[in-house]
N, C-alpha and C positions, 0 to 999 in steps of 0.2 A: 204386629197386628195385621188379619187381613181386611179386604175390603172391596166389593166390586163384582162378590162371586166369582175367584178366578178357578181357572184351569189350569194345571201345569203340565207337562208332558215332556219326558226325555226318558233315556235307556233306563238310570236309575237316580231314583230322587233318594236325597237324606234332609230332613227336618232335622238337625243339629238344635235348636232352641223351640222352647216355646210358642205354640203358634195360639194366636186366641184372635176373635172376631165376630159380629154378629152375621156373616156372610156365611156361604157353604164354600167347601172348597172340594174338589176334583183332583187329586193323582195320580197318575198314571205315567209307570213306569213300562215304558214298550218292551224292554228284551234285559228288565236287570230287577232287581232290590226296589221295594219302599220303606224306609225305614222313620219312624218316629220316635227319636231317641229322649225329647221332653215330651210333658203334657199337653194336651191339643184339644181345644175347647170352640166351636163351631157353629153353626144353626146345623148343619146337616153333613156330614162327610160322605168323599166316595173316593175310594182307594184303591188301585186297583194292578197288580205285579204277579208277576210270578210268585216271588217273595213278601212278605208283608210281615217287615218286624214292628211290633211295637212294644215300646220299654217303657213306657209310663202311661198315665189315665187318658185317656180320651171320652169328652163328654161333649155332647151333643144337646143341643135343645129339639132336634128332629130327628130324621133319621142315621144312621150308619150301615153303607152298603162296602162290601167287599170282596172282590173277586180277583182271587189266587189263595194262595196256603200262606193263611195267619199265624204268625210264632208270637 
């Protein structure tokens, strides 16, 4: 679960598990891959890679922003 509103930030992020929380959360991958390999359940997401896999649901109570090439 998250909490706090965070931001993460490295070359390439992978979400391996589950992410859920009533906070938004922020990724950004600087020069690799975002990957969300579970479901990811949010107030708000913002994702943002060159890459931007996602492999299961993602739902949001607010918004979802995206900036790089979604698969």
């Amino acid at each position: 679960n998250i909490a706090n509103n965070p931001t993460l930030s490295a070359n390439g992020i992978t979400f391996n598990n589950t992410v859920n929380g009533n906070s938004d959360l922020t990724a950004n991958a600087t020069t690799g891959k975002l990957t969300f390999e579970k479901t990811v359940g949010t107030s708000n997401l913002t994702a943002s890679a060159n890459t931007i896999d996602i492999k299961d649901d993602i739902t949001t109570s607010g918004n979802q922003t995206y900036t790089g090439a979604v698969n």
